[in-house]
C-alpha positions as CSV (number, residue, x, y, z in Angstrom):
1,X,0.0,0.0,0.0
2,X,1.3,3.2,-0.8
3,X,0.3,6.4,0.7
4,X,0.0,4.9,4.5
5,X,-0.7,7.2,7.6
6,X,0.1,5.6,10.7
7,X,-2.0,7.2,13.9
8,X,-2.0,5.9,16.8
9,X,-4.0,6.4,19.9
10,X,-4.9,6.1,23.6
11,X,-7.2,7.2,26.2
12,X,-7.5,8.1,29.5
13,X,-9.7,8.0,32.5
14,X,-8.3,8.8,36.0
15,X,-11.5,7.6,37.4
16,X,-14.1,6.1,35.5
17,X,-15.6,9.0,35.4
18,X,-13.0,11.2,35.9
19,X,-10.6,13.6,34.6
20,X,-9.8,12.3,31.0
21,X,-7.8,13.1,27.8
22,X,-6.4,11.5,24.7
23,X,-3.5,11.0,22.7
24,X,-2.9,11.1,18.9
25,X,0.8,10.2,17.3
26,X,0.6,10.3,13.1
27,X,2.4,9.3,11.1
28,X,3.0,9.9,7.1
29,X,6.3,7.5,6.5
30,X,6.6,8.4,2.9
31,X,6.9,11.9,3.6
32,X,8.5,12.1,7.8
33,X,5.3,13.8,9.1
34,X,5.1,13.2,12.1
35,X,2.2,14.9,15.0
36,X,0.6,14.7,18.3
37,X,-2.2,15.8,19.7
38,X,-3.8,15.7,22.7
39,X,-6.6,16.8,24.8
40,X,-8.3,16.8,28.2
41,X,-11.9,16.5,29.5
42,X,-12.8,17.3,33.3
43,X,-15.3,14.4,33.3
44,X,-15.4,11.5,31.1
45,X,-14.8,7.7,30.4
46,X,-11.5,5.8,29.1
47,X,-13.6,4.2,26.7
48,X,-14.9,7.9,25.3
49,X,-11.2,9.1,25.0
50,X,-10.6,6.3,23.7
51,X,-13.2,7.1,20.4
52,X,-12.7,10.3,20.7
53,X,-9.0,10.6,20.0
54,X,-9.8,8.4,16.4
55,X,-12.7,10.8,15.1
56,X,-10.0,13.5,15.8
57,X,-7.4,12.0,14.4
58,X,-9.5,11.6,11.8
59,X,-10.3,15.4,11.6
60,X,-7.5,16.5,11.2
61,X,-6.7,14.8,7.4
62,X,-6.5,17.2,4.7
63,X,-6.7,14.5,2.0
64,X,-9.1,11.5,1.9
65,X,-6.7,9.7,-0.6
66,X,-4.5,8.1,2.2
67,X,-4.4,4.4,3.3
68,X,-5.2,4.8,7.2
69,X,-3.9,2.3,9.7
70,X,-5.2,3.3,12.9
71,X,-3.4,1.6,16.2
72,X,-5.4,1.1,19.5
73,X,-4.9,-0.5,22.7
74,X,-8.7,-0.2,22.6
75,X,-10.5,-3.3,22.0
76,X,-13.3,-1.3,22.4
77,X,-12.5,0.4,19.3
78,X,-11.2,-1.5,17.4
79,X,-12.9,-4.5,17.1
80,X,-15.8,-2.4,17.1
81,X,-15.4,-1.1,14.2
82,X,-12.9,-4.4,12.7
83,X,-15.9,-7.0,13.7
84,X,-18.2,-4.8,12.3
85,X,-20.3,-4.5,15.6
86,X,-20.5,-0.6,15.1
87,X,-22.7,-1.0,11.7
88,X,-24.8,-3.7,13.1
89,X,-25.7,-1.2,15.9
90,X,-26.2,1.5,14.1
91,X,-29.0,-0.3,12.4
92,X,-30.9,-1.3,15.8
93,X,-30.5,2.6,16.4
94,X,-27.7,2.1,19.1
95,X,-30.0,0.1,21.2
96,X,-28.7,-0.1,24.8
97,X,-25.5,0.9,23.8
98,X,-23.1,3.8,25.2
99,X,-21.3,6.6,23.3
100,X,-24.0,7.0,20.9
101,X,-23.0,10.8,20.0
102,X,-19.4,9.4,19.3
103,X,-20.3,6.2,17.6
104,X,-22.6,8.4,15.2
105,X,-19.5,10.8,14.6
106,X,-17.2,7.9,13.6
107,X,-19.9,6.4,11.3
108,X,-20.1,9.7,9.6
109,X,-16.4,10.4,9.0
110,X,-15.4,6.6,8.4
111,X,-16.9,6.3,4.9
112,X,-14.5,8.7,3.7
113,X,-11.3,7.0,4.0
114,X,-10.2,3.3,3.6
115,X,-8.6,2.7,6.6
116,X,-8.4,-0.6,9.3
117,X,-7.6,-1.2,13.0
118,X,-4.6,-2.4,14.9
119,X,-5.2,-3.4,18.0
120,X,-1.8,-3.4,19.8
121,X,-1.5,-4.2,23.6
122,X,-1.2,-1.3,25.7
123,X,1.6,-0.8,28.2
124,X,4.2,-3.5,26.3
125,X,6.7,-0.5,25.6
126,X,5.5,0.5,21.8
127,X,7.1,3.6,21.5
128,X,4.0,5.2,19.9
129,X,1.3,3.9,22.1
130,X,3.6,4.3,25.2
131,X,4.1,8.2,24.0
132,X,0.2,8.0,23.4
133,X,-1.2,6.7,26.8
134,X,1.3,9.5,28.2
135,X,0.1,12.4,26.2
136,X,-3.6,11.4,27.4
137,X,-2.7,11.3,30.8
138,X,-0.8,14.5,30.6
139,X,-3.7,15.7,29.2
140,X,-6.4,14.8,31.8
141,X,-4.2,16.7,34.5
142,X,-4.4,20.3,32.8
143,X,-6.2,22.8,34.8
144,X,-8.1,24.4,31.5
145,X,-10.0,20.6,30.7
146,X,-12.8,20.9,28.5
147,X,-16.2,19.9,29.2
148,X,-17.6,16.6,27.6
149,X,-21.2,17.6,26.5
150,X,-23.4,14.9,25.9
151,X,-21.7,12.4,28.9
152,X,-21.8,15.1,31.3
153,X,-25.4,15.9,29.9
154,X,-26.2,12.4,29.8
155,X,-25.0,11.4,33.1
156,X,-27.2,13.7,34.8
157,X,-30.2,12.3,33.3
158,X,-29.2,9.0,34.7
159,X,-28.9,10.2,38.6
């Protein structure tokens, strides 16, 4: 395959809820781009950074034309989307299933690119993951953390 971007990611809850973030790394071999990205959340789930920091990796393409290989630690994720779990659910409108507002998101971005999941096993010293899961973390302890909407929002309704 020619034309591959590499992005790898992780997320972070310190508390599930808690203080969260994520961590992007990409990765454009061919031409020695290389990014990160991260960002925190003052209330949230590991397994909504751990969406979130794919649809913003994700985001920030310019150019649909790449060959995406997107690296997890999430199996969450990945074999979410990999098993094709994520389409079947969309179809029985999400039905008892969580992260609905990011799950949508992803379902509308993902037809524009071909692109596959990695999973990789967190915390086995991969230099990208490893740089990842520390970015996230870094992240969550920020003292200007954004607000996560719709959990936040969403949890409330629950109490």
């Amino acid at each position: 395959m020619d034309n591959i971007i590499n992005i790898y990611t992780d997320g972070s809850s310190r508390g599930n809820p808690g203080p969260g973030g994520y961590g992007i790394v990409m990765e454009h071999l061919q031409t020695g781009y290389f990014k990160e990205f991260s960002q925190g959340f003052r209330k949230t789930t590991n397994n909504r950074m751990e969406l979130m920091a794919v649809i913003e990796a994700l985001k920030k393409l310019k150019k649909t034309d790449s060959n995406i290989v997107i690296y997890t630690d999430s199996k969450y994720v990945s074999d979410s989307v990999e098993k094709k779990w994520v389409f079947k659910w969309k179809k029985n409108n999400f039905k008892n299933k969580k992260n609905i507002d990011l799950w949508s998101e992803f379902l509308n971005i993902y037809p524009s690119y071909t692109m596959r999941f990695m999973w990789i096993k967190g915390h086995n010293n991969h230099p990208q993951n490893e740089r990842c899961d520390y970015l996230a973390v870094e992240a969550s302890k920020k003292s200007n953390l954004l607000i996560d909407e719709i959990y936040e929002k969403n949890e409330i309704k629950v109490l």
